[in-house]
C-alpha positions in Angstrom: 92.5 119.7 166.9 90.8 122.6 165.2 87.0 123.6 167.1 84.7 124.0 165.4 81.2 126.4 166.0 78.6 124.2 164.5 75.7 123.4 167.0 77.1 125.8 169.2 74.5 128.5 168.8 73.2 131.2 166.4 75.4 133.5 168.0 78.7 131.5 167.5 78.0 130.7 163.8 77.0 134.1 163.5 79.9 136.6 162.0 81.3 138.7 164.3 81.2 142.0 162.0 77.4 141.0 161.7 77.3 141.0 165.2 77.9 137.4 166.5 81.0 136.6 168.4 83.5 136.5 167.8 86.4 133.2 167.6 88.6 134.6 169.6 87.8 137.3 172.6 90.6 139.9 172.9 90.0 140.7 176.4 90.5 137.7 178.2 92.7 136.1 175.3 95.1 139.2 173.9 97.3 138.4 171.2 100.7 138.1 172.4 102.3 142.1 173.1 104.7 143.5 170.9 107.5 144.6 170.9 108.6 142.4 173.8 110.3 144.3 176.4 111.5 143.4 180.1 114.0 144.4 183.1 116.4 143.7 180.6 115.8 146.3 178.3 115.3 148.5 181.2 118.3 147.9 182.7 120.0 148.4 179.4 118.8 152.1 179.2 119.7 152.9 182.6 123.7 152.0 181.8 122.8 154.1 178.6 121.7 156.7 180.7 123.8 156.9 183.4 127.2 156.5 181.3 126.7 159.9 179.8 127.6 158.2 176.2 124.2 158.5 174.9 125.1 158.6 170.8 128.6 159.2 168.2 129.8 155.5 167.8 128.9 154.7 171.9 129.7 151.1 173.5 126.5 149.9 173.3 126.5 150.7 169.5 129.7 149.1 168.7 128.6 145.9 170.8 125.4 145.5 169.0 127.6 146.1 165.2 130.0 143.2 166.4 127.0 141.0 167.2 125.0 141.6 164.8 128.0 141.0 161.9 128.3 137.9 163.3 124.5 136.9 163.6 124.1 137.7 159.7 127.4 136.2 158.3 129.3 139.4 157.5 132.4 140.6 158.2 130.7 144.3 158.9 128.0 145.8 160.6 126.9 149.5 160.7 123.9 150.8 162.7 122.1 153.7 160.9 119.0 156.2 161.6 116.6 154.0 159.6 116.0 151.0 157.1 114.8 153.8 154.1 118.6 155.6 154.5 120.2 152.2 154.6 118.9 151.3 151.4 119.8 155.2 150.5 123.4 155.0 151.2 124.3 151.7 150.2 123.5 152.8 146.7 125.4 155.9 147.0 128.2 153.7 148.3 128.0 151.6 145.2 128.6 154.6 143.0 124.6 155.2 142.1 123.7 158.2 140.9 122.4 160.8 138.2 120.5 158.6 135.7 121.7 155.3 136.4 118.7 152.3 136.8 118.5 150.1 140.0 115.9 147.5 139.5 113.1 147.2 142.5 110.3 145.1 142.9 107.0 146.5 141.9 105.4 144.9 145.7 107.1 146.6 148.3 107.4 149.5 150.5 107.9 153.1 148.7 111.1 153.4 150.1 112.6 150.9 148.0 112.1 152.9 145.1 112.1 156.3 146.9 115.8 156.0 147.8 117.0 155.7 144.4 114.5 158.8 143.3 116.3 160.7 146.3 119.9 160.7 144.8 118.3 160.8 141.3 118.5 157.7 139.8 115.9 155.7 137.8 113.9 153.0 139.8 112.9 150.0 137.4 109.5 149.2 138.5 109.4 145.0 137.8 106.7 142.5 138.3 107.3 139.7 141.0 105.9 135.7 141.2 102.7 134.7 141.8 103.4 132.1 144.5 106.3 134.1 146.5 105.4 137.9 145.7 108.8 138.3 145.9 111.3 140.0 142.7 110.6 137.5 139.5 114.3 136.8 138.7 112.9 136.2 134.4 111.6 139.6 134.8 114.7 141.3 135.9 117.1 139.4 133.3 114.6 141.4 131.2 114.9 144.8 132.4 118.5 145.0 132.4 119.7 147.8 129.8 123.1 149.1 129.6 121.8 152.0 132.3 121.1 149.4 135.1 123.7 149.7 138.1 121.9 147.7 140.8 119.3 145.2 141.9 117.4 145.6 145.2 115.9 142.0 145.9 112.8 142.2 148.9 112.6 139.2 150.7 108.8 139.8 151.3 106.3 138.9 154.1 108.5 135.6 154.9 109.3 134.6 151.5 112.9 135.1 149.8 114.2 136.3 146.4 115.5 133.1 144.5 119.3 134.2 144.7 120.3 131.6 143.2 118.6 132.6 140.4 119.0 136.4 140.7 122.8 136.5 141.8 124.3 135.3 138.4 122.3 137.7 136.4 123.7 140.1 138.4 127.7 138.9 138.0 126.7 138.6 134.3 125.6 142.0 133.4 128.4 143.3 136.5 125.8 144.5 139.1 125.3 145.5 142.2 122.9 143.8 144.6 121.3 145.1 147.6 119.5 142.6 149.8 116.3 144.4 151.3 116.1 142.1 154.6 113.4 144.7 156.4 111.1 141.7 156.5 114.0 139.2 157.2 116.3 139.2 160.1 117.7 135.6 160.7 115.7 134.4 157.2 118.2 132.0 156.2 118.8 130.6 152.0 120.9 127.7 152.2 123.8 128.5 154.0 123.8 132.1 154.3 121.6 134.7 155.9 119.7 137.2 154.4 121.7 140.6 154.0 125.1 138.1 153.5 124.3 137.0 150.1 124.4 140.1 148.1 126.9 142.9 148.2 125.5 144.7 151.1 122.3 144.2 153.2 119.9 146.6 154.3 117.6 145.7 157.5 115.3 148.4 159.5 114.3 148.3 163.2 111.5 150.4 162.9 108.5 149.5 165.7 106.7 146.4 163.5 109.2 145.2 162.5 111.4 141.7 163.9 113.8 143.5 165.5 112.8 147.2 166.9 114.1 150.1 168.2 111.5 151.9 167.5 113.3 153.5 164.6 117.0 152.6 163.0 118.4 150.5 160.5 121.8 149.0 159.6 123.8 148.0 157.1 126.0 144.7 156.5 128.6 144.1 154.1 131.6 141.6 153.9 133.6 144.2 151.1 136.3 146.6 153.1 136.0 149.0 150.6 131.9 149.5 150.8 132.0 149.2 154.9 134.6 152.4 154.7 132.5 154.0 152.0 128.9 153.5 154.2 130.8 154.5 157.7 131.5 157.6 156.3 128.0 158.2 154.5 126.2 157.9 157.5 128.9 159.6 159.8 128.8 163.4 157.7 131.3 162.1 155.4 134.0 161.4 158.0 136.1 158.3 157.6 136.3 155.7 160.2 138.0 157.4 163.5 139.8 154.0 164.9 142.9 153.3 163.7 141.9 149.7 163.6 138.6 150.0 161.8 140.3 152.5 159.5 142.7 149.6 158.4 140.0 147.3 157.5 138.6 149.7 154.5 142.2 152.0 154.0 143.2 154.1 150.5 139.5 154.1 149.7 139.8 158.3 149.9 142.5 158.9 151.2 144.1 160.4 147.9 141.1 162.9 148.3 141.0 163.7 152.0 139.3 162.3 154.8 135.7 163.1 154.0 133.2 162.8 151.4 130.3 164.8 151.3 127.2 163.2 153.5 124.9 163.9 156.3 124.6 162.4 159.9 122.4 159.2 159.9 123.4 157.8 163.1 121.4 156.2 166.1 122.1 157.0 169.7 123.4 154.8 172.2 119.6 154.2 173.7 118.6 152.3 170.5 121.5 150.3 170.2 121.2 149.2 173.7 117.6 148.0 172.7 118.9 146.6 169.8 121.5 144.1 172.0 118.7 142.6 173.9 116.3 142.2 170.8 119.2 140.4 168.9 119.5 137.9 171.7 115.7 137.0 172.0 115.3 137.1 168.0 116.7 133.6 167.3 114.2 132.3 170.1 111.1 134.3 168.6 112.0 133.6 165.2 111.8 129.6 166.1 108.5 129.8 167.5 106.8 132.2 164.9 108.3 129.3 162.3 107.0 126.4 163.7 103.4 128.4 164.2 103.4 129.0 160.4 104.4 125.6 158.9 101.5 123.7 161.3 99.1 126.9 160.0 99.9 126.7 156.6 99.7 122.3 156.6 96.4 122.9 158.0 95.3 125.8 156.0 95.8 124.0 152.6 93.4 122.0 153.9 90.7 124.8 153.6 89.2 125.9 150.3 90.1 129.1 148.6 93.1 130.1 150.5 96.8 129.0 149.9 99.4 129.1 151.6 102.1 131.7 150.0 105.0 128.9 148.8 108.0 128.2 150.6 110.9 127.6 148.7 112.7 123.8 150.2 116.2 126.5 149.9 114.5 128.5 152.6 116.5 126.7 155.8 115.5 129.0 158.2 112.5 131.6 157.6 111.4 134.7 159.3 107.9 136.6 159.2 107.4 140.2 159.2 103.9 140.3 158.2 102.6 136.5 158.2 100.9 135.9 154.7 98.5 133.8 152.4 96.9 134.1 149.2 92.6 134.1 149.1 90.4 133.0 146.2 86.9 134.6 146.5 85.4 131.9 143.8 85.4 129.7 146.6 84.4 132.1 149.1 80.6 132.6 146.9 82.4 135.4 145.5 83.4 137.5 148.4 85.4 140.5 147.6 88.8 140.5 149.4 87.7 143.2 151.6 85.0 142.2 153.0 87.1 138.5 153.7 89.5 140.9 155.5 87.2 142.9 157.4 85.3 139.9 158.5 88.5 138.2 159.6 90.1 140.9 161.8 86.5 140.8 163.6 86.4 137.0 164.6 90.6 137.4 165.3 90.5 141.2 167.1 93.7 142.0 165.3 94.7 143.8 161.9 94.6 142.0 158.7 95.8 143.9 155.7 96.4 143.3 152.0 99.8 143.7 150.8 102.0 147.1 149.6 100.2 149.1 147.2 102.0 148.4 143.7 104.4 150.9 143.4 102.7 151.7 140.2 99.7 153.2 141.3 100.8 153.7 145.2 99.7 156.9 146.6 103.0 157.6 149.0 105.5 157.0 145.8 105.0 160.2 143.6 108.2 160.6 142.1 107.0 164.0 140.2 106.7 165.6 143.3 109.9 166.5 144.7 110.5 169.8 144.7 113.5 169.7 142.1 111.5 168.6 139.9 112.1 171.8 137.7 115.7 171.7 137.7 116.2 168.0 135.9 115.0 167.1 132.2 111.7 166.3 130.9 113.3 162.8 130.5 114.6 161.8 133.5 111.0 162.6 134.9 109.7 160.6 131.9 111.7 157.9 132.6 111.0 157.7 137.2 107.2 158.1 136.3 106.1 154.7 137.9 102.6 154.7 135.9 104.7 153.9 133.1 105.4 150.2 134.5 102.7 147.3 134.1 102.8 145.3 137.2 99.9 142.5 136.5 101.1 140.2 139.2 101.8 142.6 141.8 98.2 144.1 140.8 96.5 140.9 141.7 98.2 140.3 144.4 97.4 143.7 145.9 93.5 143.6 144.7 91.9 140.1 144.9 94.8 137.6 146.8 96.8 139.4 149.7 95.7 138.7 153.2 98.2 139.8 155.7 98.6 140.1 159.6 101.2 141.3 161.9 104.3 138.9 163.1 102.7 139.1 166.8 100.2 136.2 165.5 102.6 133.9 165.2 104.1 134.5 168.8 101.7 132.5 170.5 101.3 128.8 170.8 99.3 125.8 168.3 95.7 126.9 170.0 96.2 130.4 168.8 96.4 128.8 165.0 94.1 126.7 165.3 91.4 129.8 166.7 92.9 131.5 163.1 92.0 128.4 160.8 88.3 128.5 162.5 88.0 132.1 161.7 88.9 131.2 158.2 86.4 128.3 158.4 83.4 130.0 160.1 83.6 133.0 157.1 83.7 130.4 154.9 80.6 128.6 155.9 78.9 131.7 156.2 80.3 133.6 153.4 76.4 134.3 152.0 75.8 136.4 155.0 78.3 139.0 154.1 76.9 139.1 150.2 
């Protein structure tokens, strides 16, 4: 049942960030901790440790690949320094380069866009739906041009890409699609995960996110030829080492030598050991964030001027990053977004955001700034200027709709949403105060 403050005193129906108090009290009820960490973990680090195999392909690395390609559907796995030179090196690995246009959602985190700017191709800056935030599949069949190379689909703050929409434009027009799953390990469409449906999938374990190392990334694929291609990417160029893994991908270079020209993007043994023991409790965690959000968004439908961001009946199992839902200030007597946030992360004690930035006016993605800027044409720079792309949805989204807080939220238990949908209430009822 959700409580509610009326009659309970001026100071409980008084808004925290005007100095009542606050719905929930942080210091005897803390949201629940993350990441999550026990004597597991510990003792994980200590075999780490003490095995003098800290990094270079280690056990605890190759257990965690195994697991993980079988967790996500794929027949590969490779762990990587981060989810920004995941998304870097699978286009590399799909032959991007010098000119050529990979599509990207105009909501999402710079890197999206940043790693096709970093081995000089053209990000496509395109608008995403209204009730998902996620790529608008009509938008990309209209930004294809005989340039285009790739599509890099963000399943967003729980929601997914339609890939059954998105995944026949992209056979059509002979394309290559990267899933972006940093906001979706275990999201499930139909029968497949997320980073199984497209050519390869790119996940991060940076220190937010689902999953967390406190940095790394990895890679999935079910195509021999593109796991050989990304081991070697992110191992200095060298080709697998094992005989048996270099069977799986052979004859990809080996008219050429056995290395292609790359860097080291590895992890060390110490994250992947981390990332064993998150894997096993993600399942778990992922169920109980899930069932927090559908009985929060039922009841929060029920509450005028915010809506629940739509779940697509394909979804058959989701995943949260950042837990979102879409705000109307009309019905709020006119509040401004900001002050709806502020005054929310006062009654909860915990952040609440907006969304990304769009990428068309975010200050982090500056294209014109890297420092070869001099030694490429006027018309490649032309042509990676993001202020060039109008991004009307992703510009409401980001300005007037976009209320966002952290996965942790949903790790607690029913009371903890109802204590959320009386925040929501109480700012309603005394939306005035705040005008």
């Amino acid at each position: 049942m959700l409580r509610h403050n009326h009659g309970k005193g001026e100071m409980m129906s008084k808004l925290a960030v005007k100095g009542g108090t606050p719905v929930r009290d942080v210091k005897s009820n803390p949201w629940p901790q993350w990441p999550v960490w026990d004597e597991r973990e510990e003792k994980a680090l200590l075999e780490v440790l003490r095995s003098g195999v800290w990094s270079y392909n280690g056990p605890k690395e190759r257990q965690f690949n195994d697991a993980f390609a079988r967790f996500i559907g794929t027949d590969y796995a490779l762990s990587a320094a981060n989810g920004t030179i995941t998304l870097q090196l699978a286009l590399e690995a799909c032959g991007v380069g010098y000119g050529d246009e990979v599509i990207v959602p105009g909501l999402t985190w710079q890197a999206t866009a940043a790693a096709a700017v970093d081995i000089n191709a053209v990000p496509i800056l395109v608008d995403v739906t209204e009730d998902t935030w996620c790529l608008d599949p009509t938008k990309v069949a209209e930004a294809v041009t005989p340039r285009t190379k790739a599509i890099i689909p963000v399943h967003l703050y729980g929601s997914f890409v339609d890939m059954d929409a998105l995944m026949p434009i992209a056979e059509r027009h002979g394309l290559w699609v990267i899933e972006d799953c940093a906001h979706k390990h275990g999201g499930q469409w139909k029968d497949k995960k997320a980073g199984s449906i497209g050519h390869i999938g790119s996940f991060s374990f940076q220190l937010s996110k689902l999953m967390t190392a406190g940095e790394g990334g990895a890679l999935t694929t079910s195509n021999p030829q593109l796991w050989e291609k990304l081991d070697a990417l992110r191992n200095c160029g060298r080709r697998p080492e094992d005989d048996s893994d270099a069977d799986k991908g052979a004859g990809v270079y080996g008219d050429e030598g056995n290395f292609i020209q790359s860097g080291n993007y590895r992890i060390t043994d110490f994250q992947a050991a981390l990332l064993v023991e998150a894997l096993e409790r993600l399942p778990e965690q992922n169920k109980n964030r899930d069932e927090n959000a559908m009985y929060f968004n039922a009841q929060l439908a029920e509450i005028p001027g915010v809506l629940p961001v739509r779940r697509d009946e394909r979804e058959t199992a989701e995943a949260y990053f950042n837990f979102a839902f879409r705000y109307h200030q009309g019905e709020f007597k006119g509040l401004p977004i900001e002050a709806f946030r502020a005054a929310l992360a006062a009654e909860l004690g915990c952040g609440v955001e907006g969304s990304y930035e769009p990428l068309n006016a975010c200050p982090l993605y500056t294209p014109p700034t890297k420092p070869w800027r001099h030694k490429l044409t006027d018309d490649y720079f032309a042509r990676i200027d993001p202020k060039r792309f109008d991004l009307p949805v992703c510009t409401r989204v980001y300005r007037e709709e976009s209320v966002c807080l952290h996965h942790n939220v949903l790790m607690g238990t029913r009371a903890d949403m109802d204590l959320m949908l009386e925040a929501i209430r109480k700012i309603h009822d005394n939306a005035d105060a705040l005008m």
